[in-house]
C-alpha positions as CSV (number, residue, x, y, z in Angstrom):
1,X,28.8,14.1,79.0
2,X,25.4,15.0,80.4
3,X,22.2,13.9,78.0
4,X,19.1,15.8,78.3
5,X,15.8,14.9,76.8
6,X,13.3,18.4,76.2
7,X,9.7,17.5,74.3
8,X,8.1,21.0,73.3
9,X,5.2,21.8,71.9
10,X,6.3,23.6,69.2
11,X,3.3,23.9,66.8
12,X,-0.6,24.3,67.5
13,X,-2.7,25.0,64.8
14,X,-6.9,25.6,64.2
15,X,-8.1,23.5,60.8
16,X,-11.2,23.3,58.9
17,X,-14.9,24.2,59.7
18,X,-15.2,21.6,62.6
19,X,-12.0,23.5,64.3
20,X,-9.7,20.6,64.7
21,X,-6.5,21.6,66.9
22,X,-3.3,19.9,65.8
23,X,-0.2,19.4,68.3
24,X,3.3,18.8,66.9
25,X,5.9,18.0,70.0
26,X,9.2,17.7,69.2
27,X,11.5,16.1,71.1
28,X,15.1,16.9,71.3
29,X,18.1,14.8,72.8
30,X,21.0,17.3,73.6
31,X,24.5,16.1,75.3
32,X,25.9,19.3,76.7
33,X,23.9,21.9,75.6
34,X,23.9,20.6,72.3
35,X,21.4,19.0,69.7
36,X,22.2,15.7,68.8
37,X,18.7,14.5,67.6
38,X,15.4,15.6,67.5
39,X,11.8,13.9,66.4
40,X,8.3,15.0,66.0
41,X,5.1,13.6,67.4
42,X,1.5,14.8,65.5
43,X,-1.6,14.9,67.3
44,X,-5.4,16.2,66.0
45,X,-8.0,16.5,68.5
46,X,-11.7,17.2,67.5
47,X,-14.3,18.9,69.3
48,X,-16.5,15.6,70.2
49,X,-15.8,12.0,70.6
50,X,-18.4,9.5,68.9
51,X,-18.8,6.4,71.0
52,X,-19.1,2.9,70.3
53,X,-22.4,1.3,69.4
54,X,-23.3,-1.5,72.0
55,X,-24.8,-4.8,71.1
56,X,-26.3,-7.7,72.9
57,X,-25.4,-11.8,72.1
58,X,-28.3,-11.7,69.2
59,X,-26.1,-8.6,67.7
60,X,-28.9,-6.2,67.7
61,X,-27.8,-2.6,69.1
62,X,-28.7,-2.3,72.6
63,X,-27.2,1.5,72.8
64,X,-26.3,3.5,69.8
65,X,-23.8,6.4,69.4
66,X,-23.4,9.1,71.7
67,X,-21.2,12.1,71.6
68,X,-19.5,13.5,74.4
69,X,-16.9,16.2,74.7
70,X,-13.3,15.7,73.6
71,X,-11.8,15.0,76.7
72,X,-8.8,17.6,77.3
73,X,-7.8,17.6,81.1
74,X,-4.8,16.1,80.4
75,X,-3.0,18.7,77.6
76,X,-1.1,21.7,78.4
77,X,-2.7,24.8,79.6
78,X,-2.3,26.5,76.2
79,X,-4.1,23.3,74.4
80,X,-7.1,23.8,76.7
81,X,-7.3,27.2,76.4
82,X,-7.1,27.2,72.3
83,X,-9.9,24.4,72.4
84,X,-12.0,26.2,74.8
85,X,-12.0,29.3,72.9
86,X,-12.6,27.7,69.7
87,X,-14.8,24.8,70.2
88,X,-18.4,27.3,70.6
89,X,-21.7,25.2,71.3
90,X,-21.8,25.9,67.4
91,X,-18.9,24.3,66.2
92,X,-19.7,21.0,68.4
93,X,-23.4,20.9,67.5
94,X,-22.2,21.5,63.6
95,X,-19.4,18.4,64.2
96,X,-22.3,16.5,65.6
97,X,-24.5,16.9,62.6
98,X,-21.8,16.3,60.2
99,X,-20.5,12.7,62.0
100,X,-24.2,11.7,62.4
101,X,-24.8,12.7,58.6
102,X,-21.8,9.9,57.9
């Protein structure tokens, strides 16, 4: 009886204006060659990350939000190249305005 464990990345998709990539993995246990059990992990990555606002002992905000590029160096090679193609200086500037608009 041999077990084997096989995580995929069976679903990548584009949403909304902002161009949001979701990742579905599934996961699959098979003993033999065959399926046994199987799971799915979700996943949405957006084209900037919005930092934290900093504050000093008095609480008033020594540094306020900044936003930095989603950090992506450790996805698969077909997850950087979707967001690379998709996430123009357009889309992130447009994220940007909508998140500071919030």
């Amino acid at each position: 009886m041999a077990l084997e464990k096989v995580t995929t990345e069976d679903k990548i998709e584009i949403v909304g204006d902002y161009k949001n990539v979701q990742i579905r993995e599934r996961t699959t246990v098979l003993e033999d060659g065959v399926e046994i059990s199987s799971s799915f992990h979700r996943d949405s990555l957006s084209p900037m990350t919005r930092t934290a606002k900093e504050f000093d002992a008095d609480g008033k905000v020594t540094k306020d939000h900044t936003f930095i590029d989603t950090d992506i160096s450790g996805r698969s090679a077909e997850v950087q190249a979707i967001c690379n193609a998709v996430w123009t200086d357009d889309v992130k500037a447009a994220y940007k305005a909508m998140r500071e608009a919030e």
